[in-house]
Every structure is written in C-alpha cells, then in structure tokens.
Backbone as JSON, one array per atom type, in Angstrom:
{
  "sequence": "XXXXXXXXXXXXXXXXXXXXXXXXXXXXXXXXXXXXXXXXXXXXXXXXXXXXXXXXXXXXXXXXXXXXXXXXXXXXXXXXXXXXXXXXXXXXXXXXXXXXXXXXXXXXXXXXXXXXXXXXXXXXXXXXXXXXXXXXXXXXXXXXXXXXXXXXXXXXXXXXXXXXXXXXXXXXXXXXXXXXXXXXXXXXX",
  "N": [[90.54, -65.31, 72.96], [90.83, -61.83, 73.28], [88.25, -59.62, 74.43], [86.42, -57.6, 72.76], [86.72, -54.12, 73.22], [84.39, -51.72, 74.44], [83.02, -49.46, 72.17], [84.45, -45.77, 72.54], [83.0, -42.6, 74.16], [84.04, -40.68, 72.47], [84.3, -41.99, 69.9], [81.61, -42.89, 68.68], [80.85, -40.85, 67.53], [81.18, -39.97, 64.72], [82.2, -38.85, 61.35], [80.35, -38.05, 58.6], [80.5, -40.87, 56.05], [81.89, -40.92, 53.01], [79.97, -42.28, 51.35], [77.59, -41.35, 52.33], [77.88, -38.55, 52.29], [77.83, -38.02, 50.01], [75.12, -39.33, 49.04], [73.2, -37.19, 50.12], [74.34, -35.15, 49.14], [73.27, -35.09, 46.18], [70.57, -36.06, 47.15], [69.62, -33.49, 47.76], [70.48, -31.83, 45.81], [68.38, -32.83, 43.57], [65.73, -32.7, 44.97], [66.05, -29.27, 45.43], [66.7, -28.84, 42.64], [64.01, -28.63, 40.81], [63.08, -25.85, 41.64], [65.0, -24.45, 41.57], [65.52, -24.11, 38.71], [63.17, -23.52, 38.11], [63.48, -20.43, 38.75], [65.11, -19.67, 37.06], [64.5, -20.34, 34.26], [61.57, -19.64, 33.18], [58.03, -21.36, 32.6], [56.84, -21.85, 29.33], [54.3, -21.15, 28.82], [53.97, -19.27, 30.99], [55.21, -17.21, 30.38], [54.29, -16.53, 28.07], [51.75, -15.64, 28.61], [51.81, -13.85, 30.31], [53.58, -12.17, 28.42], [51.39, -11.12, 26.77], [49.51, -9.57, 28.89], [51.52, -7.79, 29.19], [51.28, -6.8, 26.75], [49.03, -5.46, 26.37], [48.8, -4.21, 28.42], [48.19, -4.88, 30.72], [49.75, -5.07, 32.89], [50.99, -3.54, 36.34], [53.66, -0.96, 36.46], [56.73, -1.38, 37.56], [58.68, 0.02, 37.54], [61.19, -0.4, 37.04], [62.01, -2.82, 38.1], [62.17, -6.08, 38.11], [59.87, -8.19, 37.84], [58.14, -10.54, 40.18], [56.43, -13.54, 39.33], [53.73, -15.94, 39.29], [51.76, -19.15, 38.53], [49.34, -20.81, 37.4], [47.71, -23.46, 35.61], [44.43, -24.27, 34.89], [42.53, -26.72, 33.62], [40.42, -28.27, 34.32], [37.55, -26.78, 35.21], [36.28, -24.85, 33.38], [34.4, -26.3, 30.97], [35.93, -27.96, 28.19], [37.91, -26.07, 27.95], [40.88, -24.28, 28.71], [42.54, -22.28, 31.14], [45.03, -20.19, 32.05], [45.84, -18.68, 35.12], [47.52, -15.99, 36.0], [49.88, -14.96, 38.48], [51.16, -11.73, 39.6], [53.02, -10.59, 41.86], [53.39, -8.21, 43.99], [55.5, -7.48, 46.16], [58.69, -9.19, 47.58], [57.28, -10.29, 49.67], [54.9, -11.65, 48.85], [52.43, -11.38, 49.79], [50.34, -9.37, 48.38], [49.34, -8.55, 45.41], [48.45, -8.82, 41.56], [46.27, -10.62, 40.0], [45.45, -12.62, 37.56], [42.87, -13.8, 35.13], [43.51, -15.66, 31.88], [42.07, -17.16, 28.91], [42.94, -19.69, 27.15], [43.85, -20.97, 23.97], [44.74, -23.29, 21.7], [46.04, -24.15, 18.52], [47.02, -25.25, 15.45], [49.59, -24.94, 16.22], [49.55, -22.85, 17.58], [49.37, -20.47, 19.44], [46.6, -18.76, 21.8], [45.76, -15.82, 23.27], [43.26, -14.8, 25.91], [42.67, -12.44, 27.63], [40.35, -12.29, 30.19], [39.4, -11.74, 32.86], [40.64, -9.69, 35.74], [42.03, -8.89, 38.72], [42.51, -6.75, 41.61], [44.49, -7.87, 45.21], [44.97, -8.7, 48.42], [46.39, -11.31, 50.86], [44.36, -12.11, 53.64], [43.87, -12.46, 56.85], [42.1, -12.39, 58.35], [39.59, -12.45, 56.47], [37.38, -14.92, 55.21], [37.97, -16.9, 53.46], [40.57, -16.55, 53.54], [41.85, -14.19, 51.21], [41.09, -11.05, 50.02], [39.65, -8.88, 47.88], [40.6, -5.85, 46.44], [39.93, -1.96, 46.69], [39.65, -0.65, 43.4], [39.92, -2.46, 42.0], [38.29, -5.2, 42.0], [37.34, -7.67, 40.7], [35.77, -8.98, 38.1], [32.31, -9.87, 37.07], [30.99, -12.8, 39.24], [30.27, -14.78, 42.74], [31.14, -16.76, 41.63], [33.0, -16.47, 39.88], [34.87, -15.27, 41.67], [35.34, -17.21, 43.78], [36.98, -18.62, 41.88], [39.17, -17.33, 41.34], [40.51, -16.76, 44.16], [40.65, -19.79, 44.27], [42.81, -20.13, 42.28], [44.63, -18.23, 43.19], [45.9, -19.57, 46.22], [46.65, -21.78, 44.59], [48.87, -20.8, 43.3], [50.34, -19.57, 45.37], [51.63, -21.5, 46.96], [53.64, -22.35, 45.11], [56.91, -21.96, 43.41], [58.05, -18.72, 42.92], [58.48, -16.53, 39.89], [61.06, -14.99, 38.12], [60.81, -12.64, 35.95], [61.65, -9.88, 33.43], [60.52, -6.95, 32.52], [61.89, -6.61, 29.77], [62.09, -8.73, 28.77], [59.21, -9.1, 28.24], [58.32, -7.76, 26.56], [59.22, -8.69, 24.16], [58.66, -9.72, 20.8], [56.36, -12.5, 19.66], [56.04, -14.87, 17.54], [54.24, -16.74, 16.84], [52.04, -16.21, 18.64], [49.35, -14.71, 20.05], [47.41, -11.91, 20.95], [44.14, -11.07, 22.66], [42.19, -8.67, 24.31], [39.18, -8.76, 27.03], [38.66, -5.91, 27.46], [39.09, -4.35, 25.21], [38.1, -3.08, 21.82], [36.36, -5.33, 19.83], [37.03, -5.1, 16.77], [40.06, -4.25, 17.05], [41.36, -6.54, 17.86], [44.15, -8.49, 18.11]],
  "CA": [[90.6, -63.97, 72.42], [90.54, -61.03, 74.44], [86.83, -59.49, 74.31], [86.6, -56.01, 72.5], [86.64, -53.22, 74.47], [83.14, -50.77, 74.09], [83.34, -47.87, 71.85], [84.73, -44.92, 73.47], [82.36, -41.76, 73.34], [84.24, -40.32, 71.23], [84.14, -42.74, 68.6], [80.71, -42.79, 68.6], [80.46, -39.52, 66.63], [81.97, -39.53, 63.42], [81.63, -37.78, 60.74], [79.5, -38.81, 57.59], [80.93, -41.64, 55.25], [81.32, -40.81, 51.29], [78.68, -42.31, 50.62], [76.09, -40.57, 53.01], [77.69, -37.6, 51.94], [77.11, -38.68, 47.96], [73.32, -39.57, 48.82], [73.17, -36.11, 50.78], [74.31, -34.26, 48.02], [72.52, -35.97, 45.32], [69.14, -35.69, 47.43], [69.68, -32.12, 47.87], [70.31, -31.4, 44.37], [67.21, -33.25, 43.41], [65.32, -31.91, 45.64], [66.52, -28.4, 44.97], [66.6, -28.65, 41.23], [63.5, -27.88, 39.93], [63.22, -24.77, 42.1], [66.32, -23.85, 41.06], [65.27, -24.19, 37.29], [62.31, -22.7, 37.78], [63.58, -19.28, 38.76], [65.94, -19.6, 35.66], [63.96, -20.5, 33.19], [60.03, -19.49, 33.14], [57.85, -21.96, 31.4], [56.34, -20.92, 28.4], [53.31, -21.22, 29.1], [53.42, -18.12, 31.56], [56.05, -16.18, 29.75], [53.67, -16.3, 26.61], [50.31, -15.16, 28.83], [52.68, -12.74, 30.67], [53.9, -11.43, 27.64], [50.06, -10.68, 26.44], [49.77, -9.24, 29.96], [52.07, -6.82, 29.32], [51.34, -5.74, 25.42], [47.99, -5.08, 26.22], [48.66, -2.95, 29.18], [47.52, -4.88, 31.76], [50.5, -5.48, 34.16], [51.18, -2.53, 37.0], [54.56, -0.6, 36.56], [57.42, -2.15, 38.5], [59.52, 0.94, 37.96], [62.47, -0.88, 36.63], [62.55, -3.69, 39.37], [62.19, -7.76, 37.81], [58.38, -9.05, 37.69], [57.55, -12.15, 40.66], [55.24, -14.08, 39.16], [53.86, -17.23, 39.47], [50.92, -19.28, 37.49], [48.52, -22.24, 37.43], [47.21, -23.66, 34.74], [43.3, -24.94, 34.97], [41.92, -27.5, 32.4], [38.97, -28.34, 34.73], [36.88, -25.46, 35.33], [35.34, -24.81, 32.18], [34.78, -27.7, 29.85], [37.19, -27.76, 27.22], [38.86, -24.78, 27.87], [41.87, -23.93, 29.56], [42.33, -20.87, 31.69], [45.81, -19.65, 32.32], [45.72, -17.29, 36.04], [48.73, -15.63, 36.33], [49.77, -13.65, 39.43], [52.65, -10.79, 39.8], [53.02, -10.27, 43.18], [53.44, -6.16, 44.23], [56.85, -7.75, 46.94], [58.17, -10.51, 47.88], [56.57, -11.36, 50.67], [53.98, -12.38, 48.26], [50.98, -10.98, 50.55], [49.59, -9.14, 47.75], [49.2, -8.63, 43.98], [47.44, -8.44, 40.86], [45.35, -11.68, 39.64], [44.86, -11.99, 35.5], [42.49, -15.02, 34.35], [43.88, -15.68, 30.56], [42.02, -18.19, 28.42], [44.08, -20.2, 26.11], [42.99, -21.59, 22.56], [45.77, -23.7, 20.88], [45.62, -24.23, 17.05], [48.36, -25.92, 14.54], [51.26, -24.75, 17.07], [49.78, -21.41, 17.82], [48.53, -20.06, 21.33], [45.85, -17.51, 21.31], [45.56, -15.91, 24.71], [42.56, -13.83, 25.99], [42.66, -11.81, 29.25], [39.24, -12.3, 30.63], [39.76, -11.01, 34.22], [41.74, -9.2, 36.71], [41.63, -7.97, 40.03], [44.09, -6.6, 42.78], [44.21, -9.11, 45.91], [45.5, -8.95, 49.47], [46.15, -12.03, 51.68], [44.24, -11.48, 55.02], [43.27, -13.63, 57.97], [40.99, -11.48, 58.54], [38.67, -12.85, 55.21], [37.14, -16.48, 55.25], [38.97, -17.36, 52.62], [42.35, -15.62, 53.37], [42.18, -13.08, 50.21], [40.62, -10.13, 50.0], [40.13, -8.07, 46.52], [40.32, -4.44, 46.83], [39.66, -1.15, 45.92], [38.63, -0.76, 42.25], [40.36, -3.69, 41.53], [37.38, -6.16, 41.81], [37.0, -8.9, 39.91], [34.13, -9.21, 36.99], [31.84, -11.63, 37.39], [29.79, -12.92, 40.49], [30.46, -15.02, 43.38], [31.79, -18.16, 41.53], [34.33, -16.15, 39.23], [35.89, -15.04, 42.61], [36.33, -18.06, 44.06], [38.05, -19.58, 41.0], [40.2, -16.54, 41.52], [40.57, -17.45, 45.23], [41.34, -21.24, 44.66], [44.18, -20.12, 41.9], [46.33, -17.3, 44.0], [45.77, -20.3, 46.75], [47.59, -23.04, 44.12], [50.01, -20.12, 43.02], [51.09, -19.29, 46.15], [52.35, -22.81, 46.9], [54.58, -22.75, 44.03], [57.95, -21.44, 43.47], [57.88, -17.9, 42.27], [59.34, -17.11, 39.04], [61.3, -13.74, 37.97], [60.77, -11.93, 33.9], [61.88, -8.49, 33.3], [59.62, -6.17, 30.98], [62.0, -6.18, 28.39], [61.49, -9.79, 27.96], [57.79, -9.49, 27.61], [57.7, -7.25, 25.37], [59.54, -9.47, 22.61], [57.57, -10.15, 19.52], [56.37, -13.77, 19.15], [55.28, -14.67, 16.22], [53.21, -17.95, 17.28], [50.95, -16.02, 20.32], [48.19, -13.69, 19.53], [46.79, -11.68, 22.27], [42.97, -9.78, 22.94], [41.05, -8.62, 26.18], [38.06, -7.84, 27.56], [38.76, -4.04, 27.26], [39.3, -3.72, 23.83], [37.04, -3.08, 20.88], [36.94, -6.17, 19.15], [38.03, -4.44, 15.53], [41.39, -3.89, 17.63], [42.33, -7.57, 18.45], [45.65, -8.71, 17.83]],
  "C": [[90.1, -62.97, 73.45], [88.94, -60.42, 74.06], [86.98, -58.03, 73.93], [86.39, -55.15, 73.45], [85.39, -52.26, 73.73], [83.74, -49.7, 73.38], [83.09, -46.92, 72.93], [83.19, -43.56, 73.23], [82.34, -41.28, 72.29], [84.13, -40.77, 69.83], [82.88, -43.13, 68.09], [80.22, -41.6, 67.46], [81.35, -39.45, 65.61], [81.22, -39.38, 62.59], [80.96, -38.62, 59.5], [80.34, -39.93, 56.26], [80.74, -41.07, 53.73], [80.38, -41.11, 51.07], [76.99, -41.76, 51.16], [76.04, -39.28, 52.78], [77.17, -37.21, 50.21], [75.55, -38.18, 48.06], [72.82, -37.81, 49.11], [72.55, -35.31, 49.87], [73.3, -34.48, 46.72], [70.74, -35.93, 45.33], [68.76, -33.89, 47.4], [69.55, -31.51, 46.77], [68.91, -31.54, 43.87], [66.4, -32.54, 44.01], [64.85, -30.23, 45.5], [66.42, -27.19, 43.51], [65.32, -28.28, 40.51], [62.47, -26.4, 40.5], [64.35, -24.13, 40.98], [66.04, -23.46, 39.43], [64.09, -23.57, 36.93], [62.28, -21.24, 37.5], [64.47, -19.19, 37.64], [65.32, -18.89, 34.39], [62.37, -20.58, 33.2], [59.14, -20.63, 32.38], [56.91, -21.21, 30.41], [55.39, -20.79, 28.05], [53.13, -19.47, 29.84], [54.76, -17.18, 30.93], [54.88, -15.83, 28.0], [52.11, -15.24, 27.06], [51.22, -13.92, 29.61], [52.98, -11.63, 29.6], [52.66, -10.38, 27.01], [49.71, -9.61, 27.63], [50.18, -7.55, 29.75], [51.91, -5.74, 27.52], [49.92, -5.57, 25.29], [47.66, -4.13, 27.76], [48.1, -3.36, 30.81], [48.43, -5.0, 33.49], [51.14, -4.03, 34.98], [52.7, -2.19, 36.54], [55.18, -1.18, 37.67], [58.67, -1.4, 38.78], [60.78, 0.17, 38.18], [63.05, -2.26, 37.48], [61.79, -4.79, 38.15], [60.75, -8.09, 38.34], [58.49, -10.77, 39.11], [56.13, -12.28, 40.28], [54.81, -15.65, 39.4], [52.39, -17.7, 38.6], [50.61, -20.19, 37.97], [47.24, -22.37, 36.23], [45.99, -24.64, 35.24], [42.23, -25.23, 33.43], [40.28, -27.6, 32.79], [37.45, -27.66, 34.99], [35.92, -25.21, 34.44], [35.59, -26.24, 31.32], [35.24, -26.68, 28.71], [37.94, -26.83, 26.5], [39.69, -24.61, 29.1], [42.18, -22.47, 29.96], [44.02, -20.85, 32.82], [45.88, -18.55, 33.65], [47.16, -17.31, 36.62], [48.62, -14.18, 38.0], [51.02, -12.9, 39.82], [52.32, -9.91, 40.9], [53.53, -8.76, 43.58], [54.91, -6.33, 45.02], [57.26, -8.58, 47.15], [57.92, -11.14, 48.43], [55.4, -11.95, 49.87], [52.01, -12.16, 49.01], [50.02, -9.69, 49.56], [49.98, -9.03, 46.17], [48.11, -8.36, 42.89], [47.05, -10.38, 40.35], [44.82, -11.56, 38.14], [43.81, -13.8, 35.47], [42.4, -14.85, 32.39], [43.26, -16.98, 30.11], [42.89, -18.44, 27.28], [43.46, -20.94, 24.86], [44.19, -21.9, 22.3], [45.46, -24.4, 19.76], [46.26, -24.38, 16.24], [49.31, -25.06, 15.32], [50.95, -23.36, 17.37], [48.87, -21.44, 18.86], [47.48, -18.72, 20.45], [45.27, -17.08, 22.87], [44.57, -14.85, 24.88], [41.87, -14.09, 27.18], [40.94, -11.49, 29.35], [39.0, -11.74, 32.02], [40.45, -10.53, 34.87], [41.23, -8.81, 37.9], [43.02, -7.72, 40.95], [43.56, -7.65, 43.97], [45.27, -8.29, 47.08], [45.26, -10.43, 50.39], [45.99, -11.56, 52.9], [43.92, -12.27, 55.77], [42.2, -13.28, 58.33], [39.48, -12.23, 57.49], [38.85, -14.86, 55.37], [37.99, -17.5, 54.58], [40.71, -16.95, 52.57], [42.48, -14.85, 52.3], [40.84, -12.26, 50.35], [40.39, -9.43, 48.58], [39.55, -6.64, 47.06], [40.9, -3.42, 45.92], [38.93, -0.91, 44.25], [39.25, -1.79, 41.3], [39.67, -5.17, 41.31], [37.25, -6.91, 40.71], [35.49, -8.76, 39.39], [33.79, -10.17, 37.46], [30.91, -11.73, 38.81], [31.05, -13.66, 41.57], [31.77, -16.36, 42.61], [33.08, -17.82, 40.68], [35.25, -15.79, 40.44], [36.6, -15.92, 43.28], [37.18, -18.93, 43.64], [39.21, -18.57, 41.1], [40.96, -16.62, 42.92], [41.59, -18.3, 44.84], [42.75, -20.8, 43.77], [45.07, -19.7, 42.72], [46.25, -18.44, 44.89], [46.91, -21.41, 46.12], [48.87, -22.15, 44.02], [50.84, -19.92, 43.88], [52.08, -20.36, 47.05], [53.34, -23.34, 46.13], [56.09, -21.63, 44.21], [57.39, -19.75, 42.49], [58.69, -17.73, 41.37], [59.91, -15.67, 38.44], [61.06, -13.53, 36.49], [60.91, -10.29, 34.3], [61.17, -8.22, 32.22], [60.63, -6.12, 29.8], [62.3, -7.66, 28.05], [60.15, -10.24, 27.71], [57.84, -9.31, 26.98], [58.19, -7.58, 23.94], [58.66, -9.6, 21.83], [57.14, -11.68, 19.69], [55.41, -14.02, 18.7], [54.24, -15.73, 16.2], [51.88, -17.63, 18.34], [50.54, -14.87, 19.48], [47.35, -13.44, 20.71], [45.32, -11.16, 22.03], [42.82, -10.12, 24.37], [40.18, -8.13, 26.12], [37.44, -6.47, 26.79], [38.91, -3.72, 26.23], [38.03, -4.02, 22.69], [37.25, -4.25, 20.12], [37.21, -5.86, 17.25], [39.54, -4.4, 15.51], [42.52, -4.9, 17.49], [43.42, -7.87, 17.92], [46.69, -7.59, 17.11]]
}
C-alpha cells in the first residue's frame, strides 16, 4: 500500500464540525442565559423592596429614563434577620449611586419591608475601600453600618444589573407592606 501522503496546510484548518458547533452554541446559551433572564425578568425579591423604595419616596428622579439596579440579599449579618441592600446606579457605568439597606420580615406569604438606611456612594481608587459616600448622603450609623454598606455595593457590583421602570414600582401589591426610618410611626403602611 502506498503510504499516505501528509496533510496539506490547507487541510489543516477546517472549519468547526456540527457538533463543536452544537456544544458552542449550547455553552453559550447556558452561559448567557441567566444574564439574559435577569435583565428580563427582576426577581421579586428586589422588585418588591424597590417598589417600597419608590412609594415611600426614597428613590432619586430618573426623569423618565428605566431604573439600573442591582441587589444582594444578606441572611448573615444580623441574626435572624434578613437585610435586603438594593442599589440604583445614577449611569451605567455603574461608578456611582444610591445605596438603600431594607430589612425584610416574612409572615404567612407576606413580606414586610423596612428601609433602614441610605446613602449616596461613589466608586474611587482613591478610598481604601474603593467607595466613597458623599455629600449629605451619609450613611446612619457608625463605622460598622458602613462597611456592611461597602461589602454589599462590592457583591452588587459583581452581578448583572437589572432594569424596572417607575411605573412598575408603583403597582399596588397587596402581599408587601412598606415603613422607614423617616416616617412617624402612626404613618406606617
């Protein structure tokens, strides 16, 4: 038998087989997908503390432009309470924003959310920590409420951001019950 002859250069380079393009696609999607689903569909978790957010006055005007927000939910922090910190970023480079800490109470199928902090925020290199809070935007509290405000925008900003327009906060829902801080408590809900 004659002895094969070496692949040519050319034949060296071909193009991807069905099935590498399959896996490709397939990984990509995956991959992809719960980005993709995120900016869709909010979970309801921060569409519910968002919504509070916004019917108690606390979220900046956006002057008709779509809300980036993003969230992280912390169980650990306080014992056996959960603390919702949402953050709606001012552009989207995401280098600054406002900062809410919302605690959460859940009770036969009903949320009960109450805005305990805020502050405005810049990311700087400049600051040990890379954030900054400024102007009269400061954060309540001492040293250790800041850096739980810190470590969140820190997890948040690692996450996919997620779009809501004000006229889906301000829906009714009949399961969530908001107060804050700022209000007389006679007022709440």
């Amino acid at each position: 038998r004659p002895a094969a002859s070496p692949p040519s250069k050319s034949s060296k380079i071909r193009e991807p087989t069905n099935v590498k393009k399959a896996m490709l696609a397939l990984s990509l999607s995956i991959w992809l997908s719960p980005t993709a689903y995120a900016q869709k569909v909010p979970p309801q978790l921060l569409a519910h503390a968002a919504h509070c957010l916004a019917t108690k006055n606390f979220l900046p005007s956006m002057h008709g432009r779509n809300r980036s927000l993003g969230f992280f939910l912390d169980e650990k922090s306080y014992a056996r309470e959960k603390v919702v910190y949402v953050v709606n970023y001012a552009g989207p480079d995401k280098s600054n924003g406002w900062v809410f800490a919302v605690f959460l109470t859940e009770h036969n199928g009903e949320q009960h959310f109450n805005i305990q902090n805020n502050a405005t925020f810049v990311l700087s290199k400049r600051e040990v920590d890379g954030i900054s809070f400024v102007g009269s935007g400061q954060p309540l509290g001492g040293i250790w409420t800041q850096q739980h405000l810190e470590m969140a925008i820190k997890q948040i900003e690692a996450r996919p951001r997620l779009i809501l327009s004000d006229k889906n906060l301000s829906a009714a829902l009949p399961s969530v019950t908001c107060e804050s801080y700022a209000e007389d408590s006679r007022s709440r809900f």
